[in-house]
Steps between C-alpha positions, in 0.01 A plus 500: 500500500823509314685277751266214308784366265832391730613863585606532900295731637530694883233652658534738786250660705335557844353225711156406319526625169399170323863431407453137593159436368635649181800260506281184594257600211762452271431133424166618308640707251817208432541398149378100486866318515558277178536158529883508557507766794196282643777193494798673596274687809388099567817339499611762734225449749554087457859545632417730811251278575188707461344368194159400669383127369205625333687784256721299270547797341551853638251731256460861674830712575668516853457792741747419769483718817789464760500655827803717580601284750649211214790419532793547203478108425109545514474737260787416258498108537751286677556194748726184528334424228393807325159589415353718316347868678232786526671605184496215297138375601406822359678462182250640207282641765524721736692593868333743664729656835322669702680767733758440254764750754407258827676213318882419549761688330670195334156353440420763261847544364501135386212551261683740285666217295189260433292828441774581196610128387137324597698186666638467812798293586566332776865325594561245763782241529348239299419765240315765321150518443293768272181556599250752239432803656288722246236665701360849575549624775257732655617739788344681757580761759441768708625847452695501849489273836135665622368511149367830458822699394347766259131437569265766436236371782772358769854668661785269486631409822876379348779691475643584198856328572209175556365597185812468296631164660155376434510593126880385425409133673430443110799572331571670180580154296217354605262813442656520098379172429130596583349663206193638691487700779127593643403759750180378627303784711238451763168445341246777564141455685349635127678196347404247750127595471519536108241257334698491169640153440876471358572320189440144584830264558379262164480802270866600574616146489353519157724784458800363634436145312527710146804658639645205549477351163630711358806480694532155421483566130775798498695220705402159339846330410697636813461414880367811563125471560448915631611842508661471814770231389613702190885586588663820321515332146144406530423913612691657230277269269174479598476846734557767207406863579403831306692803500250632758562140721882572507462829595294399802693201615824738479386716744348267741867299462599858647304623719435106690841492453400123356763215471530310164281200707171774565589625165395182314259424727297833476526342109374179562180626688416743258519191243252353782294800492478522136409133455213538797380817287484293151767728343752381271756772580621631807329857506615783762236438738574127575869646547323767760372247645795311585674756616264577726533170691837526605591536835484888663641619806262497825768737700 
């Protein structure tokens, strides 16, 4: 699971495809939170009003689940006296939307600054408040309003005029600023009866733990504690390429027709990719990789 280390991640798929037991799983496979994310996370929670009296201290990352029915003040924070929201009680952790279309318009338009600048401001007469904001956001969604456009098994009742309206409810802006985009497919009755286990949540968290420290040390002296907060200066440093690399990530910037914002962050997933892998180097295949998680056309 690459979307393990604070890179947005939207999942889309028919009705019952696991997307969100796969996004409620996350939590397993977290990174442990250091002692300074565990008190920013608690101070948080002790403002809202939600620190429970017997946690003095907040130890396992949030997973925050509004329903699309919140309201823009809900999610974002706000109030006479403004507190914080969805967004911010799932700052280092994780805000999963599901149905991610079914929510408002200017509800999901308002995350594309905190998603960029991890804060979120919030002005009233008596003044300005900043609120942190630095979560990952996990999406999910069906392919069209019945949920079964391009299904092998089932014949979409929709329209295609429905189909496109129900696509573009996310809009371009906020799509760039997701580095991975997942088809998930119906699961099979062969896969369903299949006695094989999966890799168990602890061994990947082992996985993503390693990947992790070593993030910190590339970082240690700066703010930055990931991949996903480098900013272009960081990229051109730390996200070098081979001949073969460049020659890839050229033609994908063509034929995606990717702005400079997907181009940097197909960069800082590979770097993601590389560092889940063990590999010192960015190698063509973690670049593959990346690529191949940007968002395709379901028209």
């Amino acid at each position: 699971m690459r979307w393990s280390i604070v890179h947005n991640v939207l999942m889309t798929g028919p009705p019952g495809a696991g997307k969100t037991l796969m996004a409620r799983s996350l939590p397993s496979i977290l990174p442990s939170m250091t002692i300074e994310e565990a008190l920013d996370v608690t101070k948080i929670y002790s403002v809202s009003g939600l620190l429970p009296p017997e946690t003095p201290l907040i130890r396992h990352r949030p997973f925050r689940a509004p329903h699309h029915t919140i309201s823009h003040a809900g999610l974002v924070g706000g109030g006479q006296w403004p507190r914080p929201g969805e967004i911010s009680l799932a700052h280092h952790g994780v805000l999963f939307l599901d149905e991610v279309p079914e929510f408002g318009t200017r509800v999901l338009e308002v995350m594309r600054q905190p998603m960029e600048d991890k804060v979120v401001t919030i002005s009233r007469a008596q003044g300005t408040l900043t609120f942190p904001a630095k979560f990952t956001l996990i999406g999910a969604m069906n392919p069209c309003p019945c949920g079964y456009f391009g299904d092998p098994s089932r014949e979409c009742t929709c329209a295609l005029s429905m189909v496109s309206r129900y696509q573009k409810r996310l809009s371009g802006p906020l799509l760039d600023r997701i580095d991975i985009h997942i088809d998930v497919p119906r699961v099979d009755y062969e896969k369903l009866t299949d006695d094989r286990l999966g890799e168990p949540s602890e061994a990947i968290r082992k996985r993503v733990e390693k990947a992790r420290r070593a993030q910190r040390q590339r970082f240690e002296g700066t703010p930055m504690t990931c991949n996903a907060d480098m900013g272009p200066a960081e990229v051109r440093e730390y996200c070098q390429v081979d001949d073969a690399g460049g020659s890839l990530l050229r033609a994908a910037m063509e034929q995606l027709q990717m702005s400079a914002r997907a181009f940097h962050r197909v960069l800082k997933l590979g770097r993601t990719i590389a560092d889940l892998a063990g590999s010192e180097t960015i190698e063509t295949a973690h670049l593959a990789e990346a690529i191949q998680y940007r968002p395709r056309t379901h028209m």
